[in-house]
N, C-alpha and C positions, 0 to 999 in steps of 0.2 A: 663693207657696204651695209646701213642699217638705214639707208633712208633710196628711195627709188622717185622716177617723175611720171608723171599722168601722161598718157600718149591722146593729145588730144585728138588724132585721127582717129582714134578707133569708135569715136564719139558716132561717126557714121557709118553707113546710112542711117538716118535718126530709127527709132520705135514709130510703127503704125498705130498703137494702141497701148493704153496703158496695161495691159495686161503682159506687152512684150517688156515693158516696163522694165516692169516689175521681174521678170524672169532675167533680164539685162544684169541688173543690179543684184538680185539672189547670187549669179551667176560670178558678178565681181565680187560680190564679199568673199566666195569659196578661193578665190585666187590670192585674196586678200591676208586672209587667214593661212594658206598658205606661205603666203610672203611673210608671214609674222614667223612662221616656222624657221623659217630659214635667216631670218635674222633683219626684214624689215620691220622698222619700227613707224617710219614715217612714209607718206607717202605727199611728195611737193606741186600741188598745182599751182597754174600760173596768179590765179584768183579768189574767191570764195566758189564753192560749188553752185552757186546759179550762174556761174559759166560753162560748167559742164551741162549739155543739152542732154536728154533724153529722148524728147519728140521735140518736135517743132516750136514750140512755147509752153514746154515743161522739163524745169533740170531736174538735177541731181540734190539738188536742195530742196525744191519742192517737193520731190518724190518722199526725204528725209523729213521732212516738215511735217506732213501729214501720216508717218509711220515709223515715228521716234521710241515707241516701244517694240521694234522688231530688231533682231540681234544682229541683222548683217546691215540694217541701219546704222548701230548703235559701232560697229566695226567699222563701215564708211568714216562715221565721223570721229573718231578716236584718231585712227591712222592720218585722217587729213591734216596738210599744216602749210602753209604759205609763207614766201614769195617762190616763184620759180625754182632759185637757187637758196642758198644759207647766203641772208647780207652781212651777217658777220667773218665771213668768208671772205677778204679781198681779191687775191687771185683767182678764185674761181670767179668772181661777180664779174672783175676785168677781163676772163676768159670768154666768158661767158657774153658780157657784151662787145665783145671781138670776134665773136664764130657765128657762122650760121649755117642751120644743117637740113638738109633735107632729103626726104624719106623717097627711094628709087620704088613706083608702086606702078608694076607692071610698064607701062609704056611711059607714068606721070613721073615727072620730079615734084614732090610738095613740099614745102616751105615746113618743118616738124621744130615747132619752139622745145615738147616736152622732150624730143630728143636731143635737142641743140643741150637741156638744162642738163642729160642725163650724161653724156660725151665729155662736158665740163668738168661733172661730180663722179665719172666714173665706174657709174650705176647704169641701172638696166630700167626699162622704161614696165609701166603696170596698167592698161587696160583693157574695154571691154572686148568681151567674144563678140563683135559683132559684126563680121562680114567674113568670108572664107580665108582672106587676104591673110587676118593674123592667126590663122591653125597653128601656122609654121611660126614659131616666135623667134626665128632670123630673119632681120632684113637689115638688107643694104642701102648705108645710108652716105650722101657726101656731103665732108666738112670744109669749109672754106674756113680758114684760122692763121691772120697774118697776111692773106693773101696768096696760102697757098689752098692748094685744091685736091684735098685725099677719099679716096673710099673706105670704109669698112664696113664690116657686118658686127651689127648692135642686136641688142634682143630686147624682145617685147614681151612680157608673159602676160597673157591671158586667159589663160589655166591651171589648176592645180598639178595638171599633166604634162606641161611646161619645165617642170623644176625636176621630171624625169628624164627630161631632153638629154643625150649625150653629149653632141653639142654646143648648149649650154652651160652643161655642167664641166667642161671643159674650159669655157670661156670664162666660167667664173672664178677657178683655181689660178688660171692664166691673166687674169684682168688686175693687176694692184695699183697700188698707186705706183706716181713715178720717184721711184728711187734713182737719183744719180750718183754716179760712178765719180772717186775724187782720184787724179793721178796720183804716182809713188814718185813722179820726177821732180825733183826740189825746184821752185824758180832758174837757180844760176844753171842746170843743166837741162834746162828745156831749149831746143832746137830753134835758129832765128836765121830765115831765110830772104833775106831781102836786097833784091839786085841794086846797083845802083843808081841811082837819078836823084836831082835834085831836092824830092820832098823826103830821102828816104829818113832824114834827120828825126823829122817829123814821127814819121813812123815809128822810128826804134824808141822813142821816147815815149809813145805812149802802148807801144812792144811791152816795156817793162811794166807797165800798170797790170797791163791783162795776163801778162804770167805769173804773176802773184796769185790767180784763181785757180784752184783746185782743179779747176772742170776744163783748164787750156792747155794742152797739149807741146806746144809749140807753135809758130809761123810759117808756115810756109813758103809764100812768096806776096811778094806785094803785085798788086795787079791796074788795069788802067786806072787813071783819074776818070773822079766822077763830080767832073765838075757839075754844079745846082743841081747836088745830091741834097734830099733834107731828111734823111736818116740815117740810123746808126748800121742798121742791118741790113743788106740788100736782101729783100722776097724770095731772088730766085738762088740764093744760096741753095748747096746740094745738103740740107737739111739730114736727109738719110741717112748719109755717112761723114755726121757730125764735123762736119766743114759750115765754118759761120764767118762771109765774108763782111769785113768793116769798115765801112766810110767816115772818115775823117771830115765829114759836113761844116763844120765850122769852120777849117780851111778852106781857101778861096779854090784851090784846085782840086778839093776834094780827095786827097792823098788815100788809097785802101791798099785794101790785104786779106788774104785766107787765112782763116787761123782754124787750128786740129783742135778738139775738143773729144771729150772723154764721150760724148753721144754717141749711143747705139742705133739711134733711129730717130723718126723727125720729131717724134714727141718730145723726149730727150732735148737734142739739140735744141727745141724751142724755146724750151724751159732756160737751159743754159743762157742763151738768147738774150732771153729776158732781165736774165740776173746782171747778164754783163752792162746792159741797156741801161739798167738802173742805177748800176756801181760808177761806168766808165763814160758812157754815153751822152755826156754835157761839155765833154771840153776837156775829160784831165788828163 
């Protein structure tokens, strides 16, 4: 983790006065600097900072505008760096424009872009102390990705005192990227379960393409047709315990099947998912 995303909620309730400003922004450099400690180097908003509000028609650039020789200005705009996400990143960018996340606030669900950037890249999200909400720099956020719909608990720091958190500090040792697991079962001894009926032809033929893949396990069973299916992956596959069922769409009858993959969990199996969607997923 060397780069984090802006939590645009914490943008409110705006400043009454420039002088809460100003203490706003003191208050973010200190977390800032902080973050540099620990090994942030960038911090990603969605825009230039006169999207970040301060008051009501004063941002975070105009505050910077007019007090460009002050240090925790001069730390705002060092650390700042745009778009959202890294566009050099493809998977994250298509992740990213695939997920939407929103932040569970007391009774509200809000629509959270800097989370949705942060959930994508991995990272933890960076802003201001400004309302009691984010003391706690856990909150609970849901992600919809795929279609499907999960909870977790993300962190927001807002404090220098944040990065004391146990909780956090736990979640960060525990947070990596996603590393998948390749089997040790050669193709010709991976496990092909398929009862039979007429498409199973079908099946078994393209059975051998996806056991060629490190991350496939074996077959399981073939399952109903899904006729004017028009994807590769059915949504409600049981994602968590790396079962990824697959439709044969370009057949008129829609011909599928379960198939075991080396997933631990629905991240995991997404990813896998994905790989398979790209390699096998048009027809071969």
């Amino acid at each position: 983790m060397n780069e984090a995303c802006f939590n645009e909620l914490s943008s409110f309730p705006y400043c009454l006065s420039f002088e809460e400003a100003r203490s706003r922004v003191f208050e973010y450099s200190m977390t800032l600097k902080s973050a540099g400690i620990h090994g942030i180097k960038k911090v990603r908003y969605s825009g230039d900072l006169t999207g970040v509000l301060l008051c009501k028609d004063y941002s975070l650039q105009d505050y910077c505008n007019t007090n460009m020789k002050l240090v925790a200005v001069q730390l705002v705009l060092s650390m700042a760096t745009k778009p959202q996400v890294p566009e050099e990143d493809d998977d994250v960018v298509e992740q990213y424009l695939n997920t939407d996340t929103c932040v569970v606030k007391e009774e509200e669900i809000i629509s959270a872009d800097g989370f949705n950037a942060a959930f994508c890249m991995g990272t933890y999200c960076l802003g201001f102390a400004s309302e009691p909400f984010w003391n706690n720099p856990q909150v609970t956020i849901t992600v919809i990705c795929n279609g499907i719909e999960e909870e977790y608990c993300w962190y927001c720091v807002s404090s220098p005192l944040h990065y004391k958190d146990s909780s956090f500090i736990e979640w960060r040792q525990q947070f990596l990227p996603v590393v998948l697991t390749q089997t040790d079962i050669s193709p010709f001894d991976k496990q092909v379960n398929l009862p039979s009926h007429h498409g199973k032809n079908k099946l078994i033929e393209h059975a051998k393409h996806l056991l060629d893949s490190p991350y496939v396990e074996g077959i399981l069973t073939s399952l109903v047709f899904k006729r004017g299916a028009n994807s590769y992956v059915m949504k409600n596959s049981d994602f968590a315990h790396g079962l990824i069922d697959i439709v044969l769409y370009w057949e008129e009858d829609g011909y599928s099947m379960r198939v075991k993959t080396t997933g631990k969990n629905t991240r995991e199996t997404l990813l896998i998912a994905d790989l398979l969607t790209k390699k096998y997923g048009r027809g071969k």
